[in-house]
N, C-alpha and C positions, 0 to 999 in steps of 0.2 A: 782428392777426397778430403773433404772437411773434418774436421777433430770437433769443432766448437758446435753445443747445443745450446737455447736459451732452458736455463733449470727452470727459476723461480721469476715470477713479475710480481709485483707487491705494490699497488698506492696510496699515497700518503696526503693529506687534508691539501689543501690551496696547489692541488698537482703535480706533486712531486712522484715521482716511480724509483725503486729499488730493483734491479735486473741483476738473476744471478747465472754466467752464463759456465758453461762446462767444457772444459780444455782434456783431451783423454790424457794427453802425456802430462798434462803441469796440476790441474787440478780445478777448484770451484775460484770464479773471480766475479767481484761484484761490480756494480754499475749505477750511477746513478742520474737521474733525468732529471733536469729541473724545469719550473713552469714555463721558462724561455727554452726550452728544449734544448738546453748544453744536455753533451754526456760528460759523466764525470767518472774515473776510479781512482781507487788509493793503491793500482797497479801489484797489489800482493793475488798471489796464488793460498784458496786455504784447502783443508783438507774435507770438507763437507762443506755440501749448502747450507746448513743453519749459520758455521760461522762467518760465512762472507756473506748473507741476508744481514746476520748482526752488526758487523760491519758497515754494510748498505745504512743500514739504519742509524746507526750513529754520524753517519757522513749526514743526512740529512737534518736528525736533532742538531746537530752542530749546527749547521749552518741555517737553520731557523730562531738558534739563538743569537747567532752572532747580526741578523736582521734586525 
């Protein structure tokens, strides 16, 4: 039996996607997709989906500026 659900899916302008998926024993972990379709996380467990969405989100702001 699987633990992990997909929470949140969230996109972002030139195709980027934010995925927040749900772990029952560890907690909310984010994900990120970029327009080459890497996936990407910064491998933390948070305690709700809003903070690993914000998370997500910052992983992508970053790396649209650093473009």
């Amino acid at each position: 039996m699987t633990t992990d659900m997909l929470s949140e899916l969230v996109g972002f302008p030139g195709g980027w996607l934010v995925g927040v998926s749900l772990d029952i024993e560890w907690g909310y972990q984010c994900w990120v997709i970029t327009p080459e379709r890497q996936v990407h996380t910064d491998g933390e467990f948070y305690e709700n989906n809003l903070v690993a969405l914000s998370a997500g989100r910052f992983l992508v702001e970053h790396s649209l500026e650093v473009e």
